[in-house]
N, CA, C and O of each residue as an XYZ file, in Angstrom:
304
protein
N      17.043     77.422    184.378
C      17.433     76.121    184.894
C      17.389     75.055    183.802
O      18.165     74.099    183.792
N      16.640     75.222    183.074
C      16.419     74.027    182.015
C      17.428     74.046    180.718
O      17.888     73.221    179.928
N      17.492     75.186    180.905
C      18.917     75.915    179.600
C      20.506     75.015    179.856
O      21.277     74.473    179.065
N      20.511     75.214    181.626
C      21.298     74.607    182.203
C      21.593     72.840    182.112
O      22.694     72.328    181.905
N      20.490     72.220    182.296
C      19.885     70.972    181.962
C      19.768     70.106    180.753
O      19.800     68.884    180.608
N      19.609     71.200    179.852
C      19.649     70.686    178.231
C      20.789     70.736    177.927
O      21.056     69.854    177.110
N      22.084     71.695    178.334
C      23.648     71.438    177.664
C      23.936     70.419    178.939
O      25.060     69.961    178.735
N      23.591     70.065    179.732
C      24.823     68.732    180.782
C      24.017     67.824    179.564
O      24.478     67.348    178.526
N      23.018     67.795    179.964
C      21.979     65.918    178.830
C      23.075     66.357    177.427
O      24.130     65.752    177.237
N      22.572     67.555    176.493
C      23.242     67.556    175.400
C      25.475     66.765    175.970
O      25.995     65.675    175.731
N      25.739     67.354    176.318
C      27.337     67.087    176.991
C      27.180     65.439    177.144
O      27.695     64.785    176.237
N      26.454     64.645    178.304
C      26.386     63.127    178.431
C      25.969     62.862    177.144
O      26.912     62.435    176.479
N      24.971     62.939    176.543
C      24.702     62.633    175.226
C      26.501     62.342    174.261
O      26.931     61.210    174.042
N      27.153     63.469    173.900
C      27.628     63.503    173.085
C      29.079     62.428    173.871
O      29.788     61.700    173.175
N      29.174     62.514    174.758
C      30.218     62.167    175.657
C      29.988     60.401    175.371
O      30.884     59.623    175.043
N      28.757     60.110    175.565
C      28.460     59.022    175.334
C      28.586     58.105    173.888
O      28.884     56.918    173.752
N      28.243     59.127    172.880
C      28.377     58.632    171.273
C      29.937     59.069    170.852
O      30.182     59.227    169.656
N      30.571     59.186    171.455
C      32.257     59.513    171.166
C      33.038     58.284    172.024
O      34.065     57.789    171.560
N      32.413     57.784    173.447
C      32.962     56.819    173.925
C      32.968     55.842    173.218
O      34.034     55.280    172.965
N      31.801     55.403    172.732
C      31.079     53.933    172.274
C      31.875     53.164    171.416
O      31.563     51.975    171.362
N      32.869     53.547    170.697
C      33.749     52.649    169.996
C      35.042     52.133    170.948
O      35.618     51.066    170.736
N      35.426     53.119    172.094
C      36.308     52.620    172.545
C      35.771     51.294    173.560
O      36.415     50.251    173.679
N      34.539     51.559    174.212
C      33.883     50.360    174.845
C      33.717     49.328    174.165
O      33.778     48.219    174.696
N      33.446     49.509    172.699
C      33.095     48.626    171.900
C      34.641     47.328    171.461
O      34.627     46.121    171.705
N      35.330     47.801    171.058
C      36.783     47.632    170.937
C      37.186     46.855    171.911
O      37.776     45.775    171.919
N      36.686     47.727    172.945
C      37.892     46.841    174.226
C      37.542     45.305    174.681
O      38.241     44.415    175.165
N      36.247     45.373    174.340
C      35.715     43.993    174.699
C      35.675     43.575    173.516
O      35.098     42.488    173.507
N      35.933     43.824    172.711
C      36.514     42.361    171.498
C      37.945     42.151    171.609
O      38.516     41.553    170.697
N      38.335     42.403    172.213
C      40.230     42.165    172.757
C      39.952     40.694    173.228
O      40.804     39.951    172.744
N      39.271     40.192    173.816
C      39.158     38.800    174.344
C      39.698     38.588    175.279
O      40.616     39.408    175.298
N      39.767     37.774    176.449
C      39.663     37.331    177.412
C      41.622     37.927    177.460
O      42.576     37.515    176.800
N      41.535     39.120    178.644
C      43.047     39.422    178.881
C      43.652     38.195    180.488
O      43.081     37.428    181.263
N      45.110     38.687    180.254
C      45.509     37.678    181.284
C      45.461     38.140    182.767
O      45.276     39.214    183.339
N      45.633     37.252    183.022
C      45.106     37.103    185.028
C      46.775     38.222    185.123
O      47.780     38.411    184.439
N      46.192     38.689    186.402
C      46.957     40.212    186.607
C      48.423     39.323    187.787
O      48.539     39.545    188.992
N      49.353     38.339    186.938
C      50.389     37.836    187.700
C      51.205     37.827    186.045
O      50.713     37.775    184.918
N      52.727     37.907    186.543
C      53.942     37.761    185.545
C      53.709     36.282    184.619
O      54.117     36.438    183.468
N      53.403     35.532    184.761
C      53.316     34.393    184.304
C      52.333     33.881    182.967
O      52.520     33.129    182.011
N      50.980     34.873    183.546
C      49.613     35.044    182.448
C      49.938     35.762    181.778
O      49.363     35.785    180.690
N      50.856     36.589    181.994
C      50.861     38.127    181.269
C      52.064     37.319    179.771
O      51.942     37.466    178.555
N      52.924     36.660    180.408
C      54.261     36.587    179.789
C      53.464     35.499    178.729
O      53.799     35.331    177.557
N      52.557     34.937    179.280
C      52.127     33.849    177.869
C      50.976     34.155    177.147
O      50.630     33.540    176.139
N      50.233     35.309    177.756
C      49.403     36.038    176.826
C      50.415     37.031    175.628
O      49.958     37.408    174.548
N      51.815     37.320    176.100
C      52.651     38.351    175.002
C      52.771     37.709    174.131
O      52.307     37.813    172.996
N      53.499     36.874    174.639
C      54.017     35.564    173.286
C      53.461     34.620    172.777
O      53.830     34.027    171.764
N      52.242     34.329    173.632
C      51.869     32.612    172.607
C      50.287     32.993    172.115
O      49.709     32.891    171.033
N      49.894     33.467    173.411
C      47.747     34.213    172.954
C      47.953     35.411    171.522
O      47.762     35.427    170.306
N      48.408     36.228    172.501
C      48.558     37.639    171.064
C      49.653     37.885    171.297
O      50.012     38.526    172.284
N      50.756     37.195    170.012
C      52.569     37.628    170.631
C      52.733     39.050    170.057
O      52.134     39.621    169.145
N      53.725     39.442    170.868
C      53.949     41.128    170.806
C      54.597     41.341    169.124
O      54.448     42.410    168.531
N      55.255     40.254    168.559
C      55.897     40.631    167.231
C      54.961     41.189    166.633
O      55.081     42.316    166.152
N      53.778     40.420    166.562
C      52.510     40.923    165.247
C      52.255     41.683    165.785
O      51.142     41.535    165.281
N      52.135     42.487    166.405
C      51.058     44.039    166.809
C      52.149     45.032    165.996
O      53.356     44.993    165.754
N      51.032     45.943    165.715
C      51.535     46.802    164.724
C      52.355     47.813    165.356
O      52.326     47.615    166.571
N      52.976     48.674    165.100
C      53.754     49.651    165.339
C      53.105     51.053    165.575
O      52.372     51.567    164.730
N      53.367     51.555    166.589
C      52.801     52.885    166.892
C      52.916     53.782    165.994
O      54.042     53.919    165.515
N      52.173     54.374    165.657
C      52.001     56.013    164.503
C      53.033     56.598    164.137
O      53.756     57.113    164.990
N      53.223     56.636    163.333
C      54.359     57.428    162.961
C      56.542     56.745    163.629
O      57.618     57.327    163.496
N      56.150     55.204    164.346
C      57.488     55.111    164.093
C      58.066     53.988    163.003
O      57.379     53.567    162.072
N      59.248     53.627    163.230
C      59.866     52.679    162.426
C      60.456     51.650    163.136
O      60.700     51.892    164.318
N      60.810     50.313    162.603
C      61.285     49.681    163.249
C      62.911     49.674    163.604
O      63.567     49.633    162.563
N      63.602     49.698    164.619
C      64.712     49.736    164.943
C      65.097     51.055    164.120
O      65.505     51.207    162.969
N      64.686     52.326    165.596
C      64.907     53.462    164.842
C      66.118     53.915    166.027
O      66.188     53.272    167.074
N      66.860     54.837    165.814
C      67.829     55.580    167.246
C      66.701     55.537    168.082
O      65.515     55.611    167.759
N      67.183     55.415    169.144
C      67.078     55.325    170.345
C      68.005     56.473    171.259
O      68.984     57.120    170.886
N      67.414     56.468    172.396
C      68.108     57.988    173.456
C      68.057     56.710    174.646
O      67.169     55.885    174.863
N      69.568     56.946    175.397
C      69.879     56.577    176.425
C      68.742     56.758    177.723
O      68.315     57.881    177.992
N      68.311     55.564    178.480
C      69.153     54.704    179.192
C      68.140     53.504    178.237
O      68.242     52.320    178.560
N      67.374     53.815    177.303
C      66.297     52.864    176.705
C      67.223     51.891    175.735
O      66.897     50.708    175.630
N      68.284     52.354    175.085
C      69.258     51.620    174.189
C      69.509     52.443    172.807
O      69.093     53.570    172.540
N      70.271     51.608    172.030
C      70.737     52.379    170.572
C      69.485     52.357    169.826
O      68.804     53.369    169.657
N      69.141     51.053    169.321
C      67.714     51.028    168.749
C      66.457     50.227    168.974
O      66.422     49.079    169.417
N      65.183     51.145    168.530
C      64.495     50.944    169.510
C      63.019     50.361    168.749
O      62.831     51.028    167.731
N      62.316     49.687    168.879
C      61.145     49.354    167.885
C      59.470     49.394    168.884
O      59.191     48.424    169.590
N      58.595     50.504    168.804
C      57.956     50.711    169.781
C      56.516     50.260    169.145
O      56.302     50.674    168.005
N      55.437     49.398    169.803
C      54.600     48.713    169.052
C      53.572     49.363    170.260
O      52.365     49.120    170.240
């Protein structure tokens, strides 16, 4: 039983020191917008505008694009 007991603790343990940066992270994002079109649209553009955020891994800006999304496409 205790064999059993020491890998779940060992498992939460490790589960726990692998989370901790993403908890950590998310709350330095700062105060997000109230959950209506309006907060959201002036948190994109004027709080943290969408131009400056960086670009997802591995794409480019205004790369082909696949239909119905458009010709080109810039994914941040």
């Amino acid at each position: 039983m205790y064999k059993g007991l020491r890998k779940m603790l060992t498992l939460i343990g490790l589960c726990a020191v692998l989370l901790l940066p993403t908890f950590l992270t998310a709350t330095d994002m700062g105060k997000m917008p109230a959950a209506d079109g309006q907060a959201l649209l002036d948190y994109i553009t004027k709080t943290a505008p969408y131009a400056k955020w960086d670009l997802m891994p591995g794409t480019a800006k205004m790369r082909q694009g696949k239909e119905p999304h458009g010709a080109l496409q810039t994914s941040m």
